[in-house]
C-alpha positions in Angstrom: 2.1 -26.7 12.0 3.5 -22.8 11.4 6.0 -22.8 8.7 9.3 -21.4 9.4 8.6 -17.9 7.3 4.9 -17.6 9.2 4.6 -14.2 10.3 3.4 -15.0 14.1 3.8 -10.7 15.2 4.2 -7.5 13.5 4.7 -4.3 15.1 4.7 -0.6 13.2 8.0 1.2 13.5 6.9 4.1 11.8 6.1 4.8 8.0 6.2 2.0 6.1 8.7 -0.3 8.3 7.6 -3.2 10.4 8.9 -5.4 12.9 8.5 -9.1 12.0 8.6 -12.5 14.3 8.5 -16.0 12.0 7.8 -18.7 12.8 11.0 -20.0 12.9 12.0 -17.4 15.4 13.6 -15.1 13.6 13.1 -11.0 13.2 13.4 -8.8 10.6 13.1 -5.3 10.0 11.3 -4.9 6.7 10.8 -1.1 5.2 7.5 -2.2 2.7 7.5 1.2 0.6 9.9 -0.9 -1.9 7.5 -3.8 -2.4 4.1 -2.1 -3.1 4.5 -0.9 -7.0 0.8 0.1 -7.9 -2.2 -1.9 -9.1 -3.9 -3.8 -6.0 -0.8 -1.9 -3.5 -1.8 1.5 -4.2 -3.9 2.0 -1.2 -1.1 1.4 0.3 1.4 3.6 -1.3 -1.8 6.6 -1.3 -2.0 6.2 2.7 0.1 5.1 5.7 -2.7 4.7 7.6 -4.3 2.0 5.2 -1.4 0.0 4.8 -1.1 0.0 8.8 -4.5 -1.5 8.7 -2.8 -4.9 8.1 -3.5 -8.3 10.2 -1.3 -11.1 10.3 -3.7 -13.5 9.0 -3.0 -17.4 10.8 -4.8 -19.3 7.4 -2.2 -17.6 4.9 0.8 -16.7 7.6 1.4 -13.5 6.2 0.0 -9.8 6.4 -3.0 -9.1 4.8 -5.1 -5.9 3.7 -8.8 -4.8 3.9 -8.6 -4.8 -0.2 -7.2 -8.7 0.1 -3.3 -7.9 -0.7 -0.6 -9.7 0.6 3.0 -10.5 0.1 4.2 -14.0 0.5 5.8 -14.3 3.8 9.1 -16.1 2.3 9.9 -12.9 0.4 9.4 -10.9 3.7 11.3 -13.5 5.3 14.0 -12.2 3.4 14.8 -15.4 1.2 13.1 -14.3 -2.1 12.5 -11.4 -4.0 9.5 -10.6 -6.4 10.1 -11.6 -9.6 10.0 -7.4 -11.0 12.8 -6.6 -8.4 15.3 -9.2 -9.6 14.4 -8.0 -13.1 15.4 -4.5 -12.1 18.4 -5.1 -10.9 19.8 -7.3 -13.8 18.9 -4.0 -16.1 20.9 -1.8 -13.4 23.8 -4.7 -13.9 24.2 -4.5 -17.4 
């Protein structure tokens, strides 16, 4: 059974933004560039064209990379953030 934040479809809107179906129906426009912060992502920051060579991998329900990155479909989803962006933005609040 697909999970309600399964990626099912992603199409390239240019640069780093892709269109997202999940499983639960929903779409969302998600800009990436913000999520990739070095380490296993750099490929991805270093070249459009690698981090367009994604699949949406069934077994995991997310996107996936040649170099085995991915980000957890519930954050794409839009109903999490990674743990370093909420710590950013309490530092901006204080």
């Amino acid at each position: 059974m697909t999970s309600p934040w399964a990626i099912t479809k992603a199409e390239s809107r240019g640069g780093y933004v892709l269109f997202l179906t999940f499983g639960d129906g929903t779409t969302r426009e998600v800009d990436f560039k913000p999520f990739f912060r070095g380490g296993i992502f750099q490929p991805m920051l270093d070249s459009v064209d690698y981090f367009l060579s994604y699949v949406v991998d069934e077994d995991s329900e997310t996107l996936v990379w040649p170099n085995g990155a991915d980000i957890a479909p519930d954050m794409l989803h839009g109903d999490y953030q990674p743990a370093w962006m909420e710590e950013e933005q309490k530092k901006r609040a204080v």
